[in-house]
PDB file of N, H, CA, C and O in Angstrom:
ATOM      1  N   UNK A   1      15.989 -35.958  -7.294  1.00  0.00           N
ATOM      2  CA  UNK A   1      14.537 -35.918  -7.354  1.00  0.00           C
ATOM      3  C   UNK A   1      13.991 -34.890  -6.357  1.00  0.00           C
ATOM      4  O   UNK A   1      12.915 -34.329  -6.560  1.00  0.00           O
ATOM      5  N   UNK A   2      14.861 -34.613  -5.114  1.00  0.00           N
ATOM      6  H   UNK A   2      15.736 -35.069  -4.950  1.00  0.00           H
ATOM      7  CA  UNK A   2      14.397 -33.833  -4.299  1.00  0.00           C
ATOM      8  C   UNK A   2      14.545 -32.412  -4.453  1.00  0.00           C
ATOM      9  O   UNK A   2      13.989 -31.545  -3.779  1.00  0.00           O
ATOM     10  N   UNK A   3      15.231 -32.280  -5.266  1.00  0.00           N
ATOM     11  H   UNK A   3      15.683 -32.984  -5.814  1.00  0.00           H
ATOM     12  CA  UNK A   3      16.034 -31.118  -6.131  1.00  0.00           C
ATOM     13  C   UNK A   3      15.077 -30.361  -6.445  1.00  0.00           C
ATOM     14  O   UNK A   3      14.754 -29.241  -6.049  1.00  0.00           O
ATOM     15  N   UNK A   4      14.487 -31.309  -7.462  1.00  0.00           N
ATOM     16  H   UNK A   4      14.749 -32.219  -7.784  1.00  0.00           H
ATOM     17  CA  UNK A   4      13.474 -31.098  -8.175  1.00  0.00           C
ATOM     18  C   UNK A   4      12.142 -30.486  -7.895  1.00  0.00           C
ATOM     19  O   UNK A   4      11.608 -29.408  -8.156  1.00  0.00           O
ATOM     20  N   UNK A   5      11.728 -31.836  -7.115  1.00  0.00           N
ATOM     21  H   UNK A   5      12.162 -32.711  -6.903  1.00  0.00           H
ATOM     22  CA  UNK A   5      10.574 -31.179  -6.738  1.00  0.00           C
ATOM     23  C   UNK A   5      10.444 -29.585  -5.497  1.00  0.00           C
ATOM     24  O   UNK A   5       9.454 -28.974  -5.095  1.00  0.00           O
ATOM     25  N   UNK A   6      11.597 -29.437  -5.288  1.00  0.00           N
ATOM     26  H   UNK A   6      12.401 -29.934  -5.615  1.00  0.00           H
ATOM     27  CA  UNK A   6      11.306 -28.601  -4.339  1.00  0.00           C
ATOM     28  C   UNK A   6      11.678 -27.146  -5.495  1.00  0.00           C
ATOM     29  O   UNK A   6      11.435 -26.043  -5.006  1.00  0.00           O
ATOM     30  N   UNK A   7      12.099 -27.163  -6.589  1.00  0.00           N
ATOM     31  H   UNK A   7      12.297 -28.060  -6.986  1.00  0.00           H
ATOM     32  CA  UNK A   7      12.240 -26.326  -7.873  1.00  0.00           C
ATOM     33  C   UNK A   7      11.108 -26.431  -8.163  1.00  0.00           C
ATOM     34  O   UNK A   7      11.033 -25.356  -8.758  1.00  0.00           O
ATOM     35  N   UNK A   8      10.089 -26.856  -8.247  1.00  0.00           N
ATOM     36  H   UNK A   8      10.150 -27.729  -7.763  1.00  0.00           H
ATOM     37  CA  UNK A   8       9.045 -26.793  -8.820  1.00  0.00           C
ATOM     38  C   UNK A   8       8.112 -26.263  -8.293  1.00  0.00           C
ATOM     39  O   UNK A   8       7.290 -25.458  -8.732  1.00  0.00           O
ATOM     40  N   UNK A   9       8.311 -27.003  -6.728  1.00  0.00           N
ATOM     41  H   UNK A   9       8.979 -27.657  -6.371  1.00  0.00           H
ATOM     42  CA  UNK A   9       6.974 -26.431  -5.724  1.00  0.00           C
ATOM     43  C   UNK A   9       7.531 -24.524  -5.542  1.00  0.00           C
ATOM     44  O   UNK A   9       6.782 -23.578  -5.790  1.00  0.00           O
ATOM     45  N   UNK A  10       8.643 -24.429  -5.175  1.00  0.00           N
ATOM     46  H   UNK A  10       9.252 -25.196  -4.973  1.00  0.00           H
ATOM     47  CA  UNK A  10       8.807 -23.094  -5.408  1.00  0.00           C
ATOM     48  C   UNK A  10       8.716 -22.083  -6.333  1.00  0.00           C
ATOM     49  O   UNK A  10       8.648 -20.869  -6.142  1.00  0.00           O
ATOM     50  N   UNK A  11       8.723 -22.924  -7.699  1.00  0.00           N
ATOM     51  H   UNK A  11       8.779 -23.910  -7.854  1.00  0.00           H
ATOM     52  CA  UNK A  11       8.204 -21.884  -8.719  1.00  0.00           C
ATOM     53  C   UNK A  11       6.900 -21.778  -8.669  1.00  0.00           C
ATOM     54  O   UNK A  11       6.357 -20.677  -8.765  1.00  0.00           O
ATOM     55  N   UNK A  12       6.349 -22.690  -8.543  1.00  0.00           N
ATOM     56  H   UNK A  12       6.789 -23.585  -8.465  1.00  0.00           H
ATOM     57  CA  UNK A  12       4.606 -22.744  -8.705  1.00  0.00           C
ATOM     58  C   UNK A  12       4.724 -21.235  -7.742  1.00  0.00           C
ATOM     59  O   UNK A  12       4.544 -20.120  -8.232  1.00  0.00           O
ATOM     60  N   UNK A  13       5.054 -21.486  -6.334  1.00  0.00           N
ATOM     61  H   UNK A  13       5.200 -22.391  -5.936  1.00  0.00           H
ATOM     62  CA  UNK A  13       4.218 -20.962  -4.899  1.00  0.00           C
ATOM     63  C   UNK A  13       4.720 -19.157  -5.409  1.00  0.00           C
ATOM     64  O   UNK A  13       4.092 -18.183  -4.995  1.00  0.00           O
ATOM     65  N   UNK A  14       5.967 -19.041  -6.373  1.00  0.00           N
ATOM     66  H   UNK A  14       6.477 -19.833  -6.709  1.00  0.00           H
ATOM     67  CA  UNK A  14       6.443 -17.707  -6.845  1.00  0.00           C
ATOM     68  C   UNK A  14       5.708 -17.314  -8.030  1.00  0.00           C
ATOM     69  O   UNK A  14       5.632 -16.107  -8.256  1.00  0.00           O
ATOM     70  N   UNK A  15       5.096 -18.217  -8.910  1.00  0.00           N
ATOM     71  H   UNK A  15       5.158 -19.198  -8.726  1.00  0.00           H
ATOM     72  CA  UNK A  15       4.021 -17.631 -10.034  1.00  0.00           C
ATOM     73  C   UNK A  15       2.465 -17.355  -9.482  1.00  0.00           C
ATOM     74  O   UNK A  15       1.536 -16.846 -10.110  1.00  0.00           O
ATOM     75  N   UNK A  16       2.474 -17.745  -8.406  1.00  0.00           N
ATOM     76  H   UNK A  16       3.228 -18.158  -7.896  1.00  0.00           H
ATOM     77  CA  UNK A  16       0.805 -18.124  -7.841  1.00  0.00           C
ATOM     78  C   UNK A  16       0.730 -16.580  -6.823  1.00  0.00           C
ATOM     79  O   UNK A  16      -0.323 -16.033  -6.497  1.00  0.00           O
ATOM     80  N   UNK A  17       2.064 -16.119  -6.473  1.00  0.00           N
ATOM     81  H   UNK A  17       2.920 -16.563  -6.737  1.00  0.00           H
ATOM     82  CA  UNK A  17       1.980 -15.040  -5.392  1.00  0.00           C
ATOM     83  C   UNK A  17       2.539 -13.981  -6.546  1.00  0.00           C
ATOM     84  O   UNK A  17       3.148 -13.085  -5.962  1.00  0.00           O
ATOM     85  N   UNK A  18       2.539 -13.814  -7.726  1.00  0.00           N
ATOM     86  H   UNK A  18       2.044 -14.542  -8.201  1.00  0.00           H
ATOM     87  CA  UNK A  18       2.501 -12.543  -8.425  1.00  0.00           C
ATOM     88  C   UNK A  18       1.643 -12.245  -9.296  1.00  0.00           C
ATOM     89  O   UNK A  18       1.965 -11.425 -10.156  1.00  0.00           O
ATOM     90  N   UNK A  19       0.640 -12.689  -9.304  1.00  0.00           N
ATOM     91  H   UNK A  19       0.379 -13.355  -8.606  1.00  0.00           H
ATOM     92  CA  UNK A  19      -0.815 -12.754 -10.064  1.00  0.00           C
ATOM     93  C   UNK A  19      -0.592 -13.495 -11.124  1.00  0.00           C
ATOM     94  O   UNK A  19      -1.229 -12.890 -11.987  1.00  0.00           O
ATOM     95  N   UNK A  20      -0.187 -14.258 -11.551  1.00  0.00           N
ATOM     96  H   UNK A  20       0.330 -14.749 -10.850  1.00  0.00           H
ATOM     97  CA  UNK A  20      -0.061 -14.772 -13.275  1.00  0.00           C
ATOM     98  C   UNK A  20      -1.225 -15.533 -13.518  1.00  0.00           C
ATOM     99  O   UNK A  20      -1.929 -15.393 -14.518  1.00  0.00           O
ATOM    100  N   UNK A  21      -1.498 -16.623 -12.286  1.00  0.00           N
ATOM    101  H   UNK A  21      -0.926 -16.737 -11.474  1.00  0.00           H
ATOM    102  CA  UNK A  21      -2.130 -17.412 -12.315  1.00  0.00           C
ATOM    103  C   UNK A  21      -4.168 -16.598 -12.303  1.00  0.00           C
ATOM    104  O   UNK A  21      -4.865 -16.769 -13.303  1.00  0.00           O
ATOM    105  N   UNK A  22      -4.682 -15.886 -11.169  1.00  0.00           N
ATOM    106  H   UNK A  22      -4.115 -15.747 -10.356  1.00  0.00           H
ATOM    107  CA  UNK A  22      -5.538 -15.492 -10.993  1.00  0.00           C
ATOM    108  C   UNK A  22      -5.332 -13.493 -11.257  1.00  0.00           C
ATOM    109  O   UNK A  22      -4.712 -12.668 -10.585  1.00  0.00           O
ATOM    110  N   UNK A  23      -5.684 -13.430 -11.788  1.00  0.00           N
ATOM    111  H   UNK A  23      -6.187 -14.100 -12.334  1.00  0.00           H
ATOM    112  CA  UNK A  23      -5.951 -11.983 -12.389  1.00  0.00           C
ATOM    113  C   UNK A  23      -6.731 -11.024 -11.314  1.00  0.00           C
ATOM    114  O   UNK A  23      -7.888 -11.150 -10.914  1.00  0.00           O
ATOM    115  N   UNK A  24      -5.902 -10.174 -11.013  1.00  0.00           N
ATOM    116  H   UNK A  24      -4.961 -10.072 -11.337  1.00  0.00           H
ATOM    117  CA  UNK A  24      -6.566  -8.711  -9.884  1.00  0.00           C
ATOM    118  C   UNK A  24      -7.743  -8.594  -9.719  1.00  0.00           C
ATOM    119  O   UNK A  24      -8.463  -8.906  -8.771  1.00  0.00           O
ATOM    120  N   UNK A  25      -8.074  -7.833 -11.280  1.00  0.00           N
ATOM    121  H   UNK A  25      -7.489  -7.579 -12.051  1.00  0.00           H
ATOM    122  CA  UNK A  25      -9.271  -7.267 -11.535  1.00  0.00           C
ATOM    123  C   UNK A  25      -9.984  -8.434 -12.643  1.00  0.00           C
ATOM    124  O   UNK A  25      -9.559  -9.161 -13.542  1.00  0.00           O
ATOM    125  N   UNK A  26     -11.232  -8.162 -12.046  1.00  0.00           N
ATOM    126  H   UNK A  26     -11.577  -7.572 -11.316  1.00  0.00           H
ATOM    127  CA  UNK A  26     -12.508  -9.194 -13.411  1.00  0.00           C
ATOM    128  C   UNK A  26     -11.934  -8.458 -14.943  1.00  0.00           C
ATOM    129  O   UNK A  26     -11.287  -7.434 -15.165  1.00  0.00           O
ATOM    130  N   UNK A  27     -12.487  -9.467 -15.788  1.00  0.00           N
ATOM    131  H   UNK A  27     -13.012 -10.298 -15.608  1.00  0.00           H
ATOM    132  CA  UNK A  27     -12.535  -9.575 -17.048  1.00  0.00           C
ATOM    133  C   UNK A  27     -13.732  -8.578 -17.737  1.00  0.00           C
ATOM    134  O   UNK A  27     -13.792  -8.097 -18.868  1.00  0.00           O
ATOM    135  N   UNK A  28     -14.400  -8.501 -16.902  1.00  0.00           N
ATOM    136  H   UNK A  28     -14.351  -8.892 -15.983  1.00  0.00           H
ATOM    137  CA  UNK A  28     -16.217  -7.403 -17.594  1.00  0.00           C
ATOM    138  C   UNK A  28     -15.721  -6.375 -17.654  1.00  0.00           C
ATOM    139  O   UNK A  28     -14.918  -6.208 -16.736  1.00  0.00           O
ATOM    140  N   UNK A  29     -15.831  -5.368 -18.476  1.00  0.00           N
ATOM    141  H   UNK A  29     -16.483  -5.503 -19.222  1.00  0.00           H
ATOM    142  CA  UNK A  29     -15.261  -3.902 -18.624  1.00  0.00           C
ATOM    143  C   UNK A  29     -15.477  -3.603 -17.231  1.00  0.00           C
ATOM    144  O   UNK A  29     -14.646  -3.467 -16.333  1.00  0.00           O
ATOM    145  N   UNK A  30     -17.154  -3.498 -17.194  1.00  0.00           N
ATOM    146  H   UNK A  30     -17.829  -3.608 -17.923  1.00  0.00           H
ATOM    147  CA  UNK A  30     -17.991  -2.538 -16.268  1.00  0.00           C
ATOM    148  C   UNK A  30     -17.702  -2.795 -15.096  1.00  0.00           C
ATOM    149  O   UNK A  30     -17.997  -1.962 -14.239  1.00  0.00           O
ATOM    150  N   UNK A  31     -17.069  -3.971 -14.737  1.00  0.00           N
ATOM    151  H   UNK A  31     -16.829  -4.648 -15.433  1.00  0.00           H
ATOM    152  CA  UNK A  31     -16.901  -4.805 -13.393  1.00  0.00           C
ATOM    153  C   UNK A  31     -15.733  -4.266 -13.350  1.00  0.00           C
ATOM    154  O   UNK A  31     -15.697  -3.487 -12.398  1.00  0.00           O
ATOM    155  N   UNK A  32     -14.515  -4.307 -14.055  1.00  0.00           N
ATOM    156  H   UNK A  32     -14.544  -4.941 -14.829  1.00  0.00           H
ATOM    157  CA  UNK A  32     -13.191  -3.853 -13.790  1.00  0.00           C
ATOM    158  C   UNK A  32     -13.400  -2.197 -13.525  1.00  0.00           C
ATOM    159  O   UNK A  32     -12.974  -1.733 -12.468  1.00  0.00           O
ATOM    160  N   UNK A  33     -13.944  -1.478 -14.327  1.00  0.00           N
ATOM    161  H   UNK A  33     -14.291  -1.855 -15.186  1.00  0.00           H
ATOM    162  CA  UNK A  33     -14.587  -0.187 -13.684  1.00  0.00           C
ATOM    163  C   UNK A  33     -14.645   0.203 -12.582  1.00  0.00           C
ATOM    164  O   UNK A  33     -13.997   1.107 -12.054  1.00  0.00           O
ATOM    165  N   UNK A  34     -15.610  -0.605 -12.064  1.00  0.00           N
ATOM    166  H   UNK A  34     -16.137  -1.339 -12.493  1.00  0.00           H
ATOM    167  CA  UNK A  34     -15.704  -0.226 -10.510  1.00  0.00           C
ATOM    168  C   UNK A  34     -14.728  -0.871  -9.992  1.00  0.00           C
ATOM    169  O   UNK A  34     -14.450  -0.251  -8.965  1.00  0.00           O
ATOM    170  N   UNK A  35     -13.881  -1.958 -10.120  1.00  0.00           N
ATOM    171  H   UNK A  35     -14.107  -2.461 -10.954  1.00  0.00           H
ATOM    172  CA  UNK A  35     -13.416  -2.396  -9.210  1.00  0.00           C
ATOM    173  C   UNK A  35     -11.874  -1.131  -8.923  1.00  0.00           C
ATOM    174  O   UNK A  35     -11.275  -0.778  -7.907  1.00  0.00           O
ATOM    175  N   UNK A  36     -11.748  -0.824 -10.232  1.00  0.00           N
ATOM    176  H   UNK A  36     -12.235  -1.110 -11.057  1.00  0.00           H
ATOM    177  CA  UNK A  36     -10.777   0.567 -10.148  1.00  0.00           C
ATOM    178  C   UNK A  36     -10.718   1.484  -9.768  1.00  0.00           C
ATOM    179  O   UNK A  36      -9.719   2.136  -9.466  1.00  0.00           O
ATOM    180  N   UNK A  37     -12.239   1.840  -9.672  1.00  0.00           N
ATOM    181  H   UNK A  37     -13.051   1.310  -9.918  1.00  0.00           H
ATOM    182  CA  UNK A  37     -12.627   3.346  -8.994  1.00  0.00           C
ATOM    183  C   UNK A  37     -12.501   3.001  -7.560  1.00  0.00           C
ATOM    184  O   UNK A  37     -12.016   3.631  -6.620  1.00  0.00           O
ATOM    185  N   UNK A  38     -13.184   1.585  -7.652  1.00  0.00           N
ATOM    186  H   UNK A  38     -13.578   1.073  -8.416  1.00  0.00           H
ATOM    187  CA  UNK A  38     -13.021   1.786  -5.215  1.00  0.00           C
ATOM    188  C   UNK A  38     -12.137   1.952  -5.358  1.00  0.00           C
ATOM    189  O   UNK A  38     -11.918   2.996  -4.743  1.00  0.00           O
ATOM    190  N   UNK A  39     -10.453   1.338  -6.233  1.00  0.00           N
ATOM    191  H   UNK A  39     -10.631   0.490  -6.732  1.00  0.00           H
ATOM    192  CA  UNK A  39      -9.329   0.813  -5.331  1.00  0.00           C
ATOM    193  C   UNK A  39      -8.654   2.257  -5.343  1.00  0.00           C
ATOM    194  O   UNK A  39      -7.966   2.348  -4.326  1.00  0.00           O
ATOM    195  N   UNK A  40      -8.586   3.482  -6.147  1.00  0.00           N
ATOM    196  H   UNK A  40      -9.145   3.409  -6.973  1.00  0.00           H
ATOM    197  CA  UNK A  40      -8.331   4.785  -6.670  1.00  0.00           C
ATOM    198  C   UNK A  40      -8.586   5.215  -5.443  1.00  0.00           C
ATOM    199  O   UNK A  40      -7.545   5.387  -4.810  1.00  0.00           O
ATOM    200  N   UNK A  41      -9.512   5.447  -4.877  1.00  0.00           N
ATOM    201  H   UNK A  41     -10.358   5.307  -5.391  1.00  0.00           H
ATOM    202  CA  UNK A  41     -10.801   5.835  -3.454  1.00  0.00           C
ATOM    203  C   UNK A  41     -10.534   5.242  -2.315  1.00  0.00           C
ATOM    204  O   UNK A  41     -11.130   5.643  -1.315  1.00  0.00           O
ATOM    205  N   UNK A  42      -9.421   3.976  -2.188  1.00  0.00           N
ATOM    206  H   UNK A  42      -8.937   3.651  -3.000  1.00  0.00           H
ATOM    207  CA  UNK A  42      -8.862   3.395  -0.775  1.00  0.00           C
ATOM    208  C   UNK A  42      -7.658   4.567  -1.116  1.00  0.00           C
ATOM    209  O   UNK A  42      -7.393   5.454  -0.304  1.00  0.00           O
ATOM    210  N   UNK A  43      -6.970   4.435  -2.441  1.00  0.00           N
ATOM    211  H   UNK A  43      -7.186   3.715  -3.101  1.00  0.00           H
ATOM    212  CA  UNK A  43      -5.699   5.193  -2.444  1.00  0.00           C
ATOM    213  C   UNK A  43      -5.905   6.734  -1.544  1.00  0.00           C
ATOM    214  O   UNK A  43      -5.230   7.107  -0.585  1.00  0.00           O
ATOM    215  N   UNK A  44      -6.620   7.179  -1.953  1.00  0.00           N
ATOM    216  H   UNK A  44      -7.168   6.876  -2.732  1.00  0.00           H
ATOM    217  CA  UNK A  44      -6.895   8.763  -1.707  1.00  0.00           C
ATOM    218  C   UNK A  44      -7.156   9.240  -0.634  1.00  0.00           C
ATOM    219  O   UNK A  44      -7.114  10.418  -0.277  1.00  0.00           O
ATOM    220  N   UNK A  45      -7.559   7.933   0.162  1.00  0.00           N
ATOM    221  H   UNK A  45      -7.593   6.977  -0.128  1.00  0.00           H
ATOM    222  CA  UNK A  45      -7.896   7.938   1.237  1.00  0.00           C
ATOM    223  C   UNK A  45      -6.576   7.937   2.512  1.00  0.00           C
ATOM    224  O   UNK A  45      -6.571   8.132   3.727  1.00  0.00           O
ATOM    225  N   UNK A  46      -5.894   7.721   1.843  1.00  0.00           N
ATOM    226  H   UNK A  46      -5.897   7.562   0.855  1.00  0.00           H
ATOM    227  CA  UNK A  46      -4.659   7.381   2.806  1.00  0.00           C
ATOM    228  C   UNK A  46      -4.225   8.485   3.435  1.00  0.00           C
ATOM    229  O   UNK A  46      -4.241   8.655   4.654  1.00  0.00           O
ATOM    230  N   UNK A  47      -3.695   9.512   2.329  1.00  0.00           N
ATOM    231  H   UNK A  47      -3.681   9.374   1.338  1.00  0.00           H
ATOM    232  CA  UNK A  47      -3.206  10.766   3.389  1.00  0.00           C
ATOM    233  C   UNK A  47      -4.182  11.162   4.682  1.00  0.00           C
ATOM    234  O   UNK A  47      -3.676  11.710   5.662  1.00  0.00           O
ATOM    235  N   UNK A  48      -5.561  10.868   4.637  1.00  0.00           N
ATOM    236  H   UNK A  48      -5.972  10.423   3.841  1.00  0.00           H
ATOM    237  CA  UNK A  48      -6.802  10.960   6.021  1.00  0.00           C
ATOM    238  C   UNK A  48      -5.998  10.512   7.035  1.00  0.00           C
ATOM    239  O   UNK A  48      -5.351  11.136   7.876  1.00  0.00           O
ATOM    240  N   UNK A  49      -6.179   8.938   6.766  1.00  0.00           N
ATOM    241  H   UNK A  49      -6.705   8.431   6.084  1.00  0.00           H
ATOM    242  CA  UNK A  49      -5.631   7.957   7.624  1.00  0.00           C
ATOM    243  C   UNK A  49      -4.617   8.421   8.478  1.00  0.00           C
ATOM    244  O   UNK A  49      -4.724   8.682   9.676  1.00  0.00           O
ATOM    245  N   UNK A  50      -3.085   8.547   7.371  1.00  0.00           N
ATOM    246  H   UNK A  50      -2.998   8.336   6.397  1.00  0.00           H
ATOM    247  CA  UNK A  50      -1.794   8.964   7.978  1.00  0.00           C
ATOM    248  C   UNK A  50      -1.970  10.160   8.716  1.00  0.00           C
ATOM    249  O   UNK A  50      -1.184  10.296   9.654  1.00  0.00           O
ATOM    250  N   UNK A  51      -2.735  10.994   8.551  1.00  0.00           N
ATOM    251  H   UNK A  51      -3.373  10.884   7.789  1.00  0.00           H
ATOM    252  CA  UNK A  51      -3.100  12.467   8.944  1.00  0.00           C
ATOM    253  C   UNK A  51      -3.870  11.905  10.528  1.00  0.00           C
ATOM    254  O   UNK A  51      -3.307  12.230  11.573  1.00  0.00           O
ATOM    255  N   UNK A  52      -4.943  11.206  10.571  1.00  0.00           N
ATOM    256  H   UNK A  52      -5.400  10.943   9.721  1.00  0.00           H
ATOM    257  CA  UNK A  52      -5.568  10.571  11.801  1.00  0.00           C
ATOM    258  C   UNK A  52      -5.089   9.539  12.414  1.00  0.00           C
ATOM    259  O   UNK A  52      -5.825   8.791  13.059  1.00  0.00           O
ATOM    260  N   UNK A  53      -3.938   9.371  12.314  1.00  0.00           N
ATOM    261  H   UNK A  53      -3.340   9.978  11.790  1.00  0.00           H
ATOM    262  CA  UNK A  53      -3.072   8.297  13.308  1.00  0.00           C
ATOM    263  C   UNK A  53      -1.984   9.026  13.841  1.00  0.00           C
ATOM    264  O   UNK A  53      -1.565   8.623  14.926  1.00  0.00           O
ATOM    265  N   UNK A  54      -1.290  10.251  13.201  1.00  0.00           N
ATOM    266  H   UNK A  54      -1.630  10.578  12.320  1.00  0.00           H
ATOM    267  CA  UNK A  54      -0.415  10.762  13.822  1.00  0.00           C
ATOM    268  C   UNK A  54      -1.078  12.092  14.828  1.00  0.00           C
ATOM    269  O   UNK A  54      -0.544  12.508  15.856  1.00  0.00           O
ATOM    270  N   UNK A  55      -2.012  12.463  14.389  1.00  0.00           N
ATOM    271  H   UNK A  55      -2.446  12.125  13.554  1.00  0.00           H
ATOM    272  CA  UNK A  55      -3.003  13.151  15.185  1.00  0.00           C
ATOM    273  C   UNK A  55      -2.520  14.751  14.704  1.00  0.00           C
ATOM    274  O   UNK A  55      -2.401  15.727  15.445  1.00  0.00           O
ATOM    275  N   UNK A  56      -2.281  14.681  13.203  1.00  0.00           N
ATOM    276  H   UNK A  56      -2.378  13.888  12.601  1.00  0.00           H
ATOM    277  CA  UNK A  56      -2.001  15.719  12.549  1.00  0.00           C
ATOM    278  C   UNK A  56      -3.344  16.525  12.269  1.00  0.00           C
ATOM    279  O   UNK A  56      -3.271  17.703  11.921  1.00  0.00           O
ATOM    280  N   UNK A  57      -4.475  15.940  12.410  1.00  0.00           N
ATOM    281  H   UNK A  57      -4.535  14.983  12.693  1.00  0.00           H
ATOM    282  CA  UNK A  57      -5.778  16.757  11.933  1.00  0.00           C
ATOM    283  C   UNK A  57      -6.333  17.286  13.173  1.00  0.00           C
ATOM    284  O   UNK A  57      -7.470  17.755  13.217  1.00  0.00           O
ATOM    285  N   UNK A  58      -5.712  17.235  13.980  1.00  0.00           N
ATOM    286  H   UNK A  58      -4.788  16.854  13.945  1.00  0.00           H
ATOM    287  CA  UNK A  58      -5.871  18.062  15.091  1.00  0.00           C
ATOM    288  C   UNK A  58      -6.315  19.991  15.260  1.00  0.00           C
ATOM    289  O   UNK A  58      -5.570  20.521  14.436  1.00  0.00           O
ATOM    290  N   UNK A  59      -6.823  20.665  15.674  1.00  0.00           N
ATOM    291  H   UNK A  59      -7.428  20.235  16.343  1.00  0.00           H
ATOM    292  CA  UNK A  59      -6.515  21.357  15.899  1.00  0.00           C
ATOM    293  C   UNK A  59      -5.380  21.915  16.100  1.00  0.00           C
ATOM    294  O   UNK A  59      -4.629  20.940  16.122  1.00  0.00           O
ATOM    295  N   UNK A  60      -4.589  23.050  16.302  1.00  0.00           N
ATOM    296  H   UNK A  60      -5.200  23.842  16.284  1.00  0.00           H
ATOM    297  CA  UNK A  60      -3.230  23.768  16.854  1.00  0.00           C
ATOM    298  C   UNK A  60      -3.462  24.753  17.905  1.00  0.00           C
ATOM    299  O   UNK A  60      -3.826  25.882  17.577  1.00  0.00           O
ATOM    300  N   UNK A  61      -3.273  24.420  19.266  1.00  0.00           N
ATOM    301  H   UNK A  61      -2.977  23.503  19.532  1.00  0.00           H
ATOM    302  CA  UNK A  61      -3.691  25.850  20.245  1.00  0.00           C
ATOM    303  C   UNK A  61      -2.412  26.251  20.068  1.00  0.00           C
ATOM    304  O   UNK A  61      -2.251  27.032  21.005  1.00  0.00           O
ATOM    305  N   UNK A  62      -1.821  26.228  19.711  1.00  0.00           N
ATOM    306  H   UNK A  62      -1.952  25.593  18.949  1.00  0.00           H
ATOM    307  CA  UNK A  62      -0.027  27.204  19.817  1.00  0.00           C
ATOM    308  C   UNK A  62      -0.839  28.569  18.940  1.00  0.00           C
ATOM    309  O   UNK A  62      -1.584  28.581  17.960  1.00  0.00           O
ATOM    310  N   UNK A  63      -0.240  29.743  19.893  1.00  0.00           N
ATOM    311  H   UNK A  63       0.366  29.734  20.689  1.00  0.00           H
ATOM    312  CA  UNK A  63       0.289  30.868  19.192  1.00  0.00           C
ATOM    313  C   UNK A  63       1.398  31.154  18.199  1.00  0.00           C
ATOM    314  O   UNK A  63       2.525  30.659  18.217  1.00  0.00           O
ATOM    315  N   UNK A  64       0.978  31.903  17.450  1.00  0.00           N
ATOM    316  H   UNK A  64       0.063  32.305  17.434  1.00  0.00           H
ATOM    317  CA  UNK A  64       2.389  32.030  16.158  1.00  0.00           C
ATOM    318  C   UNK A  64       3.123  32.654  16.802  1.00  0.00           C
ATOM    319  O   UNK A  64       3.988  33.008  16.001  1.00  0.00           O
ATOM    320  N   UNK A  65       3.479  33.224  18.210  1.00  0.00           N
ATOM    321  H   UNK A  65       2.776  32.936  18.861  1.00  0.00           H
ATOM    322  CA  UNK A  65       4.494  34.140  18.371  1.00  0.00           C
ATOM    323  C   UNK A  65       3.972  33.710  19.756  1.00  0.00           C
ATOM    324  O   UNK A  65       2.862  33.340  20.139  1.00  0.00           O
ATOM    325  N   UNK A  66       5.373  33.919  20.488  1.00  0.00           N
ATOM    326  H   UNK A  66       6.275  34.219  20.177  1.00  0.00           H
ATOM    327  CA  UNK A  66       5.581  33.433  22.449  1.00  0.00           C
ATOM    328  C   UNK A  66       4.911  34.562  22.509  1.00  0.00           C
ATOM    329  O   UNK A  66       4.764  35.304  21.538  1.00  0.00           O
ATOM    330  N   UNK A  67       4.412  34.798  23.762  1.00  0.00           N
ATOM    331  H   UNK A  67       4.532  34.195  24.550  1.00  0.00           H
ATOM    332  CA  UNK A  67       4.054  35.381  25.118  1.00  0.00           C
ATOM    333  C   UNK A  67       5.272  35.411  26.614  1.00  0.00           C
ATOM    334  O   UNK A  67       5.928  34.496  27.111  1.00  0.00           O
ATOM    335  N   UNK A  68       5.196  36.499  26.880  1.00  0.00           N
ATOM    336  H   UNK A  68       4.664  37.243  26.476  1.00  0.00           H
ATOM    337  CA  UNK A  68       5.997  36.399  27.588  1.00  0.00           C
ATOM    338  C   UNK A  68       4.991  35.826  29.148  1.00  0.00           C
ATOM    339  O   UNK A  68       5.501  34.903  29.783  1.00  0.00           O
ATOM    340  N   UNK A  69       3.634  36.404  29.663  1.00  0.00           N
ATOM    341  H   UNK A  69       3.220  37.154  29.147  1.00  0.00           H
ATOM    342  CA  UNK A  69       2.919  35.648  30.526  1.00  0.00           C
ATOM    343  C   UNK A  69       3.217  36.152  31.915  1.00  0.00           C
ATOM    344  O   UNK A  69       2.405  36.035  32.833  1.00  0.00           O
ATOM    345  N   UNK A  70       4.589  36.806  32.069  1.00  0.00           N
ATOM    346  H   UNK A  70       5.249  36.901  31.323  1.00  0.00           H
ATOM    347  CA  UNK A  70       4.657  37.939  33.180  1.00  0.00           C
ATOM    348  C   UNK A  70       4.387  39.516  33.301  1.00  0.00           C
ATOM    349  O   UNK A  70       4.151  40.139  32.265  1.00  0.00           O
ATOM    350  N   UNK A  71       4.405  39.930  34.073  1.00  0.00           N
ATOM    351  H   UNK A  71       4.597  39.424  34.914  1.00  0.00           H
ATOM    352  CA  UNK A  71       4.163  41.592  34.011  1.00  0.00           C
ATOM    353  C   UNK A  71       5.566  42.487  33.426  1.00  0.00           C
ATOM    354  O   UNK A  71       6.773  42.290  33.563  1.00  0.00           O
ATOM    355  N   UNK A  72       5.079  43.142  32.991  1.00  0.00           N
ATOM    356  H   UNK A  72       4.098  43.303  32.880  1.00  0.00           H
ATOM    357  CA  UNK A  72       6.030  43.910  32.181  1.00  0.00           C
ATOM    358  C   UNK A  72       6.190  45.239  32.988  1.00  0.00           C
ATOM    359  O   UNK A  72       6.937  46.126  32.576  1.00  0.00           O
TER     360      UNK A  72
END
């Protein structure tokens, strides 16, 4: 019996955490619409992000070519 129920409670808790049960996006065209376009618009947004956390959007003071910086 304990078998069991713990087969069960685990299938439930594995159908309930891959959407089967509650659906992503609404059912209204127009509503699923937008709800696609924000989520498109978080996507796109990411390379920013990754770009502003590694501190890649930085400026570059490096020269393309050394200096030597002594007298010649």
């Amino acid at each position: 019996m304990r078998k069991l129920i713990l087969a069960l409670s685990l299938g439930f808790v594995l159908s309930a955490s891959s959407g089967c049960i509650l659906p992503a996006y609404s059912g209204d065209p127009a509503r699923r619409t937008q709800q696609l376009i924000f989520t498109s618009e978080d996507f796109r947004t990411i390379l920013d992000e990754w770009e502003r956390i590694w501190m890649l959007d930085h400026p570059d003071h490096m020269k393309p070519y050394r200096t030597h910086g002594g007298l010649i």
